[in-house]
N, C-alpha and C positions, 0 to 999 in steps of 0.2 A: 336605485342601488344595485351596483354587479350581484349577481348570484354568485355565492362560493362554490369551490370546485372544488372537492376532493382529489388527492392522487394516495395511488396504493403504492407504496414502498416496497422493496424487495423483499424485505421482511415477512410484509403482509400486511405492517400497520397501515391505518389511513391517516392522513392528517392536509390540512388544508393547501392547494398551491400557495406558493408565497413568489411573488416576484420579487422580492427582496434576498431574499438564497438563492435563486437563480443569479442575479447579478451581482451577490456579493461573489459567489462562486466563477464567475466571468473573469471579475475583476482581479479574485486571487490568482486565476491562472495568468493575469497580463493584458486584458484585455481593456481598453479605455471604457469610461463609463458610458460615454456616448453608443458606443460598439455595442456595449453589453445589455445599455435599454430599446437600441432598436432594435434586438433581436427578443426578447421579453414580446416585445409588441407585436413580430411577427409570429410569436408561438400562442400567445393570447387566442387567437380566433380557431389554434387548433384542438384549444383544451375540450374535453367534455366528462362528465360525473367519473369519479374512479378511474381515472387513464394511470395507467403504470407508468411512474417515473420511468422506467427504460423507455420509454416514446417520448419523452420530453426529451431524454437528455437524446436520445439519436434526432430529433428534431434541431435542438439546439447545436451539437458538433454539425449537422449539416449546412447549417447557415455560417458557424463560426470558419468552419473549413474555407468558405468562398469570401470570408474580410480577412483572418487573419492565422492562414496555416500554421504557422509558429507558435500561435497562443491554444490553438485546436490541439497539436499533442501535448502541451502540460494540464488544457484542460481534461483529455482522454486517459490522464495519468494513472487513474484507482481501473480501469476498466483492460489496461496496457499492461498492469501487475497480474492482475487476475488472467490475462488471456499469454501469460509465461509456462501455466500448466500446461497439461494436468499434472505430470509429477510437481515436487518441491525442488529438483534439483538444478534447473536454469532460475529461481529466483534466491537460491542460497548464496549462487554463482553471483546473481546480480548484488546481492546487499552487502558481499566482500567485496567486492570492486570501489560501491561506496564508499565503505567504511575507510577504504586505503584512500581517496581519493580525500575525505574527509581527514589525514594524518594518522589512523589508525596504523600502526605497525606489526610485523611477524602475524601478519593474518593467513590464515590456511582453512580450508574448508576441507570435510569430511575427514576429522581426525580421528582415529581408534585410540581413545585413551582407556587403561589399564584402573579400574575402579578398587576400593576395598573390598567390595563383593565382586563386583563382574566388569566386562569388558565394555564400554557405551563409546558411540559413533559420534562425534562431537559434532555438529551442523558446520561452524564455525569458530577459530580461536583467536582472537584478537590483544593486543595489547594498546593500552596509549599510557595513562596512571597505571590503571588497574590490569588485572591478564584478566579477560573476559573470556567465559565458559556459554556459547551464543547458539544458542535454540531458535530454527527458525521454521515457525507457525505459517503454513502455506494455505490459503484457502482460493479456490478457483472457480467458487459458486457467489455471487452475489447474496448481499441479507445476510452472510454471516455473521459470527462474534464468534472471537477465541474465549473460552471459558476459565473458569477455574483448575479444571484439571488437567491443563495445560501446563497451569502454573503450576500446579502441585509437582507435577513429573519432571518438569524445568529444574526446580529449587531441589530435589530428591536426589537426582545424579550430582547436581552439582556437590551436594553433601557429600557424595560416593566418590568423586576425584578430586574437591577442591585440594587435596594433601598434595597433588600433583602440579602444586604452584598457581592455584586459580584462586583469583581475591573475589569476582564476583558473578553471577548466574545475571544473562541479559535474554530476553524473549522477546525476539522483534518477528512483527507479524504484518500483514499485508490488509487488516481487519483493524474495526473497532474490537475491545474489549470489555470483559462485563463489571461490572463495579466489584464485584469480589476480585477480582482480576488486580483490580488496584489498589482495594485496600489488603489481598493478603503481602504481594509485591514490596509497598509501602512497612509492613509490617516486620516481614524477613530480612526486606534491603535487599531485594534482586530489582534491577533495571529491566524498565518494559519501556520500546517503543511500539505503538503501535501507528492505525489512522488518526491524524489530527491528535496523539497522544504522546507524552504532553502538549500541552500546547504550545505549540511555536517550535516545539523539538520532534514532531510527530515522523513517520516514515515518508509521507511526502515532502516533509518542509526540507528532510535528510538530503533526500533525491536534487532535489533544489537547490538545496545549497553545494551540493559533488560537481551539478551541469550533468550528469550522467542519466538518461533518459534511456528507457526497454527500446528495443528495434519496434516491439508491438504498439508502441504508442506513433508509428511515423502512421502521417496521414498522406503519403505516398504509394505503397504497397498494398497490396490486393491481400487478403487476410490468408490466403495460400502460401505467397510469397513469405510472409508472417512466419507461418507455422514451419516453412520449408530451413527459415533461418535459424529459427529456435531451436530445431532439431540437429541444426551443423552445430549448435553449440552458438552464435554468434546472437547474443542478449541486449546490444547496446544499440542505437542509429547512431554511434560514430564508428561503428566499426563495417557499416555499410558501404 
């Protein structure tokens, strides 16, 4: 019988390797199943007791990059969001671009709207139905969770300008979120996209369905090159 292996999570939790989320995770990015169990096989003999997922998954984009380059940036996607920081402000840039791309209309990032108390910077203001009041939750550390008082301050302003034509408060973030997260969200009727949330509407499925991919996810450029594009402001690999 194989010995179990543990891996340490980003978090910190531990929980057992699974080749079976390795290659469902293969296959969501594109990759054939063939593809994606013989690369399981070659990462197999490098496991050992508590190996940090970050060594699996650079194990694993390293073999994906040499079968199938194209499937290696959707699978680099959550690692490509995060390496947009450190500020929030080339991924608010990125998730309006989406949004337009997805039908979203009159989208404008970094709005000063005029509150009943005070003045608030709006991340994003989008329309499709609804006029959307869009808070957008940046994390650039792995292991995160946007919390509840995200949401709290989300759903607060919103209160303080919705007078100014806003039917709904949206929090899309680059992270998983915490269960209060969703049931106070659920409870008030503010929109949360977050990772994988909802299901099948999550921020990456978003991405996916636009075609609109970070320049930090090409598996082209040197991680300098990276950072040197982010900083000109240039967010996308089509605009390379």
């Amino acid at each position: 019988m194989a010995k179990l292996v543990n891996v340490i999570k980003a978090t910190g939790e531990i929980e057992p390797f699974s080749e079976e989320k390795v290659i469902s995770s293969l296959v969501k990015a594109g990759a054939s199943l063939e593809v994606a169990r013989e690369i399981v096989a070659k990462v197999k003999p490098h496991l050992y007791q508590n190996i940090p997922t970050f060594e699996i998954y650079s194990t694993v984009m390293g073999l994906l990059k040499r079968r199938q380059r194209g499937v290696a940036e959707k699978y680099n996607l959550k690692k490509a969001i995060m390496d947009l920081g450190p500020t929030g402000f080339p991924f608010e840039k990125f998730v309006a671009e989406v949004l337009k791309r997805l039908g979203h209309r009159e989208v404008a990032t970094n709005q000063i709207i005029q509150g009943k108390c005070v003045a608030h910077e709006v991340d994003i203001v989008a329309k499709n139905k609804e006029r959307y009041m869009i808070e957008c939750k940046f994390h650039a550390i792995p292991g995160g969770r946007t919390d509840i008082k995200v949401a709290l301050y989300t759903y607060a302003r919103f209160l303080d300008i919705k007078h100014q034509g806003f039917d709904m408060p949206w929090l899309i973030t680059n992270t998983k979120v915490t269960s209060e997260v969703k049931a106070y969200a659920l409870c008030v009727g503010m929109r949360v996209t977050a990772w994988d949330y909802p299901e099948g509407e999550g921020l990456n499925e978003m991405i996916d369905k636009s075609g609109l991919y970070p320049v930090t996810a090409s598996t082209r450029l040197s991680e300098k090159e990276k950072k040197q594009l982010v900083e000109k402001g240039i967010v996308f690999i089509k605009d390379i």
